[in-house]
N, C-alpha and C positions, 0 to 999 in steps of 0.2 A: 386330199381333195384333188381331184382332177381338174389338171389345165387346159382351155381352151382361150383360140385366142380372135377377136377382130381384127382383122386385115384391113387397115384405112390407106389408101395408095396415093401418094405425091398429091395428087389431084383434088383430093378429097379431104384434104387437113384443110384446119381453119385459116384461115391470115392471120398472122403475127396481132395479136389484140381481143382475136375475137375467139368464137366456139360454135362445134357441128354438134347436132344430136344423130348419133349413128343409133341407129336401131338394127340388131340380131336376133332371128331366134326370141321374138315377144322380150327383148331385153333392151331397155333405152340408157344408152351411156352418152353423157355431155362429155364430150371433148375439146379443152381449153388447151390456145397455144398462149402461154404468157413471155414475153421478153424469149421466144424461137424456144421455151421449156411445156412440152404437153402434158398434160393434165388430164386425166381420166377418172369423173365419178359417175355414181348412181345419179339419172336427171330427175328421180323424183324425191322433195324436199322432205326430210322426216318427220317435219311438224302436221302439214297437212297434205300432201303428195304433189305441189306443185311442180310445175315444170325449171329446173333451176337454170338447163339451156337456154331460155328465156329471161334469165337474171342479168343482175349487173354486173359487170366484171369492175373492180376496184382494186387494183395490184392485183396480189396474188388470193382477194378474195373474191365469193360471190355473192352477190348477195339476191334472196330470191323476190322476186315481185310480186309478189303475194302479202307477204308481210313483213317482208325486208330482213327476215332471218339471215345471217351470214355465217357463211363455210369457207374455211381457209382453202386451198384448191391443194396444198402440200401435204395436210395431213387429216384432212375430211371435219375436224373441229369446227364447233360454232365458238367464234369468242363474245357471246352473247352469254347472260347470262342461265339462259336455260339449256345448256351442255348435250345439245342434242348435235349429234354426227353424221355424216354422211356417208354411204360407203365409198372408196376410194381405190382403184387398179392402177396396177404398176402400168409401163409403157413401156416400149425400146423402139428405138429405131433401128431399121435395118435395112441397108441400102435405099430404093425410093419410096418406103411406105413407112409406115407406127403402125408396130404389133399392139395391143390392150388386151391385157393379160385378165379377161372378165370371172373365173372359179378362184383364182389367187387370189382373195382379199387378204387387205393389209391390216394386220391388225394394228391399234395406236394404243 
């Protein structure tokens, strides 16, 4: 699988709490800073494609507003019981920006 990757620069990460939805290339990834840790999933929810950068952030879950499904932000899992997943990208920082590594998914 070929890597490519989002360049988000200093300026453009979320505040410690919260989440940006970067859209590339027709491709919408929610990025979450929890506790200064980023967080990169697919922002559309698997159950019914809602918007999950519109959710709630509750630690390190999220939970979507739509029907209040919840997605761990660590390992893209719902600890719900209908085991639906989110896909979830690696991050790195690298000097003043977060790389999100979007053709690498993580498998769990």
């Amino acid at each position: 699988m070929t890597q490519r990757n989002i360049t988000v620069p200093a300026g453009q990460l979320p505040p410690l709490g919260g989440c940006r939805l970067i859209t590339e290339q027709c491709k919408n990834v929610a990025l979450f800073n929890v506790d200064g840790q980023f967080y990169a999933i697919n922002d559309c929810c698997p159950h019914q494609g809602a918007s999950l950068s519109n959710g709630r952030i509750e630690g390190h879950v999220i939970r979507c507003r739509a029907h209040g499904l919840r997605f761990d932000l660590a390992n893209g899992q719902s600890p719900n019981p209908s085991r639906l997943e989110v896909t979830r990208y690696p991050t790195e920082h690298l000097d003043d920006q977060t790389l999100i590594i979007v053709h690498q998914e993580i498998a769990t």
